[in-house]
C-alpha positions as a printed Julia matrix, in Angstrom:
64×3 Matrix{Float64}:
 -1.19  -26.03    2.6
 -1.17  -22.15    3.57
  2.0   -20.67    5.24
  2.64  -17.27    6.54
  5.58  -15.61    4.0
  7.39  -12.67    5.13
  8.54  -11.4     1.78
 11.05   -8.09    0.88
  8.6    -6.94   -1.94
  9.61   -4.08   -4.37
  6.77   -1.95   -4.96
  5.82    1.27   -7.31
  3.87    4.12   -6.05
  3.7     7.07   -7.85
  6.28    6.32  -10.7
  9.17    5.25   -7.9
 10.25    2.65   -6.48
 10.27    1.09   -2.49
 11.28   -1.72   -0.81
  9.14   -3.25    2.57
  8.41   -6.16    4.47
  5.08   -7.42    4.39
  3.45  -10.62    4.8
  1.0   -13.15    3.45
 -1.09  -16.3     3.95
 -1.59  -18.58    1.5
 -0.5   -21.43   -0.61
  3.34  -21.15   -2.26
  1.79  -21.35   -6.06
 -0.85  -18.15   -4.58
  2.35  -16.31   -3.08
  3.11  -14.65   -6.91
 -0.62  -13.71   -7.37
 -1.07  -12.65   -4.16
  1.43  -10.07   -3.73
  0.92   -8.84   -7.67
 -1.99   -8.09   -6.44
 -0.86   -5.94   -3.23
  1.29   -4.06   -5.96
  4.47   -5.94   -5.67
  6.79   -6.34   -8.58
  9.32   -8.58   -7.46
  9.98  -10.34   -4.29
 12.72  -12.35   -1.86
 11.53  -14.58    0.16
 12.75  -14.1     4.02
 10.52  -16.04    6.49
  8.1   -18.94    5.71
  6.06  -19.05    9.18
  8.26  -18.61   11.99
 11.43  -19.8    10.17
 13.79  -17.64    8.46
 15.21  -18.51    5.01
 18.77  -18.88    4.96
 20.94  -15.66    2.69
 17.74  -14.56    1.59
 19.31  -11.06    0.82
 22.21  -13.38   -1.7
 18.95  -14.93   -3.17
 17.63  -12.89   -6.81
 14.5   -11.43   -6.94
 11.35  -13.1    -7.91
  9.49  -11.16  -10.58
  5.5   -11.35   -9.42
């Protein structure tokens, strides 16, 4: 089943680093490809739809 994520992604542009929100729908196993896709090297995950994951800044990051 899809979901709406709202992810803190770590990105690279331009040999440095930068955190952002951004979002995605899809499956959880498509959430990885999805985002590696989108540039993201590792992720937290901080909403899945409209509910927020609990100490999602205490959680480690997800390399995608």
């Amino acid at each position: 089943m899809k979901h709406h994520y709202v992810v803190q992604a770590i990105m690279r542009h331009w040999s440095q680093d930068f955190q952002s929100s951004m979002g995605a729908v899809c499956t959880l196993e498509e959430l990885s490809v999805v985002l590696k896709h989108k540039g993201v090297r590792s992720y937290k995950i901080k909403k899945i739809d409209e509910d927020p994951v609990a100490d999602w800044e205490k959680s480690d990051w997800i390399v995608a």
